[in-house]
C-alpha positions, 0 to 999 in steps of 0.5 A, a space after each residue: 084589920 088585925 085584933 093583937 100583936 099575936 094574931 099579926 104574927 100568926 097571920 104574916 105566916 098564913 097566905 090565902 091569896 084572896 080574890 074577892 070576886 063577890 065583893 068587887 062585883 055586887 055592891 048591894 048584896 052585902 055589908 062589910 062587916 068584921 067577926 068579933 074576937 074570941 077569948 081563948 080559942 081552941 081547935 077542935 076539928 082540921 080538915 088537912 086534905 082539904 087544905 090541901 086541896 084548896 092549895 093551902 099549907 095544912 102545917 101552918 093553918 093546924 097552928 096558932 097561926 090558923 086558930 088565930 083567923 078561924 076564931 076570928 082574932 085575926 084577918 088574913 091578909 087580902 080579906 075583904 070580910 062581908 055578910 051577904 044579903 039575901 031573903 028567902 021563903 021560909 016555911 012558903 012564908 016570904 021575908 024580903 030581908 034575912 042575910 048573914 046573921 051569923 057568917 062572914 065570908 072572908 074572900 074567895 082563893 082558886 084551888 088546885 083544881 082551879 075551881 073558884 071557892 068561897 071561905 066563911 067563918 060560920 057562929 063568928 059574931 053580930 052582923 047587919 043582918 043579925 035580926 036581934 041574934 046574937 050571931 054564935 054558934 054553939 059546939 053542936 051545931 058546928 059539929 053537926 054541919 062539920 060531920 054530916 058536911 064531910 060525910 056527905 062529900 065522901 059519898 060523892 054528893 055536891 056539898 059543902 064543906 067543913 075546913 075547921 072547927 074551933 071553940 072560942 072560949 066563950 058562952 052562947 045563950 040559948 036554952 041554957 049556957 052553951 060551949 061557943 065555937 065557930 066553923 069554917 065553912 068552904 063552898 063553890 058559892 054561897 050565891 042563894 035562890 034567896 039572893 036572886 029574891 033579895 034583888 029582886 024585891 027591891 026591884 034594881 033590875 041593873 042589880 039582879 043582872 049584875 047577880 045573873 051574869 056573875 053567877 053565869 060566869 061563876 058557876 055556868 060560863 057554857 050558858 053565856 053563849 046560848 040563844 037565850 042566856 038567861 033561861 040557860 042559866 035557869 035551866 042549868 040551875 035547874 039541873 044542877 039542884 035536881 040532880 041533887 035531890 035526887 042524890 039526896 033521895 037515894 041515901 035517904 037524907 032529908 035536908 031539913 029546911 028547904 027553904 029558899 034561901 037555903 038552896 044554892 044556885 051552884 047545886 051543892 047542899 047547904 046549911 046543915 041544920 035539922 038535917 039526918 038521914 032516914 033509918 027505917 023507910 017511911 016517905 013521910 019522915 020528918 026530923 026537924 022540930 019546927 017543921 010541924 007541917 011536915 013541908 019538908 019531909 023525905 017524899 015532898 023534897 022532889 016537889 019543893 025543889 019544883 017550887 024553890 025553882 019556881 021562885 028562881 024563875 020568877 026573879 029572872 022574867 025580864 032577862 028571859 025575853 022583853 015580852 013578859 008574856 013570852 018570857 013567863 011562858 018559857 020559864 014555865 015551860 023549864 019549870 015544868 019540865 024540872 020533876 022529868 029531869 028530876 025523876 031521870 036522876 033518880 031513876 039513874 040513881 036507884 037502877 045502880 042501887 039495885 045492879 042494873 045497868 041498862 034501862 027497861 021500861 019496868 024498872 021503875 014498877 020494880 023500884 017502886 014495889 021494893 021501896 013499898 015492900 021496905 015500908 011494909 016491912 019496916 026496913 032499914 033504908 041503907 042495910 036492905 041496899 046494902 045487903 042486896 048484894 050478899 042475896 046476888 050471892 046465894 046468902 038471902 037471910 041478911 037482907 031477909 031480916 031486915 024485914 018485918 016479915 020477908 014474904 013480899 020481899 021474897 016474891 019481889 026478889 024473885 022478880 029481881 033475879 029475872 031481871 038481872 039475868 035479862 040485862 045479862 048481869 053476872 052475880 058478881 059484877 052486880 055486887 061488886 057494882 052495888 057495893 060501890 053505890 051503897 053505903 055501908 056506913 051513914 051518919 047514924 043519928 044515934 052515933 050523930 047525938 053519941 059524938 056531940 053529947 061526948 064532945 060537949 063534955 071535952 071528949 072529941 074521941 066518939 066525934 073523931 071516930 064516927 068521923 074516920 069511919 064515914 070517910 070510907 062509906 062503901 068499905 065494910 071494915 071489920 070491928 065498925 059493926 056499931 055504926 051499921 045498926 039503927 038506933 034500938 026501937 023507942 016510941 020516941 020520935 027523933 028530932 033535929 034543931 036549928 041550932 040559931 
């Protein structure tokens, strides 16, 4: 369906060669749906490398002929347009029925990788499952979820990502009249543990194990030949979203909303709300402003990811093994075993953080202490890793600063060193090993606010280059030294918003 004349000439130039795996497959997991034109659309933001990677032409789709179908006024050809279903535990509370509100896939394509990749529009319009919403997005939302989406690539951490950005000319109403603006998001799936629990509720077994074996085949084709296929795939799952939280916990990001239908069953992040990432360390941090329990905060993401888990595991029983008795009993036994697996990332993760190349039985006390002596002292999270490597270096005053008081750090240092020289670690190739794992630049939340506030005004400079400088993490550039520093000291807590 196309919505003019234009938009049909835009799109007869635009090839996608959509393959809609997803909408063949599981009739019952969607409701076809159209996204609502934009009045007079702009583009604000074009990810031309990963057209590229994508095999699409960046030329064409950084046109009029892109703008057109990334604001909705134009389908491309071989689009089969959906909003998936899907329910979910919010806050632990469970609602059967969320769903697309605001998103319409448009179809799948197979990248130059070969890999299979969904493409959403995100804030196009009402859908089935809009729940009284009016289904836009506003400019900041978008560009939130496009930079720290993209940021979150370059640091080599499974995500989703941002393919454009544009204004559609017209107004969304949420506290206030605000700027609309849809983004095109790209994703390895947009398959939820939440989907698993939308089938499940309803208690079509044929449906659900339609849903398995498509994302077995999808996401995790070794799992089809295994013993058990189905505690294969949980457990493969269950790898697959350790290993990123883990990821998550090492640059100090807290997602935000954990809530089930906001984790994916293929491990990649998602949903890019009330996101940010830690300045000083504190375990306890929480930014989003509906989280008031603080269910969500930085140290309780390990054990959500457990109960998240738990929640896959409960929709997939029956598959497990015809006796339930039996089938509970090994699906508890995986999902006990998911803090170890998730504790092995981690520690992984921070012996690089800290030059260590081979294991010891002490380097998680040694770990420990320094992530205790960080809050102690009131340290920046990203810097004192940073830094870390200048001490390898005979420079200690860096790092020491960064500290309250530099005492205890000092002591732990001492203990550092000891250590290095026993995994027999030269100074040099500890640092130049560290530098690559921690990253100089982060999305600051002050720079964050700084390139929306600026990007609400019409002025997309801050916003363009917060974003070339986060697309090089671990490369310390001379005259960048603004998007190193936290925000200066306020007794204001900061807070992050949904954006719905």
């Amino acid at each position: 369906m196309l919505k003019s004349t234009d938009a049909m000439d835009a799109n007869n130039s635009v090839q996608f060669n959509f393959d809609n795996s997803f909408a063949r497959s599981l009739e019952g997991f969607f409701k076809p749906c159209q996204p609502e034109p934009s009045s007079s659309p702009k583009m604000l933001q074009f990810n031309h490398a990963l057209a590229k990677e994508l095999g699409l032409d960046p030329v064409m789709l950084d046109s009029e002929a892109g703008l057109a179908i990334f604001s909705g006024n134009a389908i491309p050809e071989g689009s089969e347009p959906l909003a998936q279903a899907y329910a979910g535990h919010q806050f632990g509370g469970f609602a059967p029925q969320l769903g697309d509100g605001r998103a319409l896939l448009l179809g799948e394509l197979i990248d130059t990788r070969q890999q299979r990749r969904d493409i959403q529009l995100k804030g196009s319009g009402r859908t089935p499952f809009s729940r009284g919403g009016d289904g836009k997005a506003a400019i900041g939302p978008v560009l939130r979820e496009y930079l720290v989406a993209e940021a979150m690539h370059t640091l080599g951490i499974p995500t989703t990502r941002a393919l454009a950005a544009v204004t559609t000319g017209d107004e969304v109403y949420r506290h206030s009249a605000l700027a609309g603006a849809i983004l095109t998001r790209v994703a390895a799936s947009h398959i939820r543990v939440g989907t698993f629990q939308y089938g499940a509720t309803r208690g079509d077994v044929d449906k659900v194990r339609a849903l398995a074996d498509y994302a077995m085949a999808r996401h995790y084709p070794e799992t089809i030949s295994a013993e058990n296929p189905y505690l294969a795939f949980f457990e493969a799952v269950a790898n697959a979203q350790a290993a990123l939280v883990a990821r998550w916990m090492t640059v100090g990001f807290i997602h935000g909303v954990m809530n089930t239908d906001n984790m994916t069953i293929s491990g990649e992040t998602i949903d890019y709300g009330p996101c940010a990432f830690m300045d000083r360390y504190a375990p306890g941090t929480v930014f989003s402003s509906i989280d008031r329990q603080g269910r969500y905060a930085y140290a309780n993401q390990p054990a959500i990811l457990s109960w998240n888990l738990t929640r896959l595991a409960e929709t997939l029983i029956r598959f497990v093994d015809s006796d339930q008795d039996k089938a509970i009993k090994l699906l508890t036994e995986s999902t006990e075993g998911v803090q170890a697996i998730y504790e092995t990332h981690w520690l992984n993760g921070m012996r690089a953080k800290i030059g260590l190349l081979k294991e010891d039985p002490q380097d998680l006390d040694l770990i420990n202490d320094l992530l205790w002596v960080m809050e102690d002292g009131k340290a920046d999270f990203t810097l004192v890793f940073r830094r870390l490597s200048q001490a390898l270096h005979g420079d200690s005053a860096p790092v020491q600063q960064l500290f309250n008081q530099s005492g205890a750090f000092d002591v732990w240092t001492r203990r550092w060193k000891k250590r290095l020289e026993q995994n027999g670690v030269t100074a040099e190739a500890g640092a130049q090993a560290m530098d690559g794992v921690n990253p100089i630049y982060i999305p600051r939340n002050h720079k964050v606010e700084e390139a929306l506030t600026a990007a609400n005004q019409g002025d997309m400079a801050p916003f363009s280059k917060l974003l070339e400088v986060l697309a090089h993490p671990f490369d310390e550039i001379k005259g960048n030294e603004a998007y190193t520093t936290p925000a200066p000291a306020t007794d204001r807590r900061y807070q992050t918003f949904c954006g719905t």
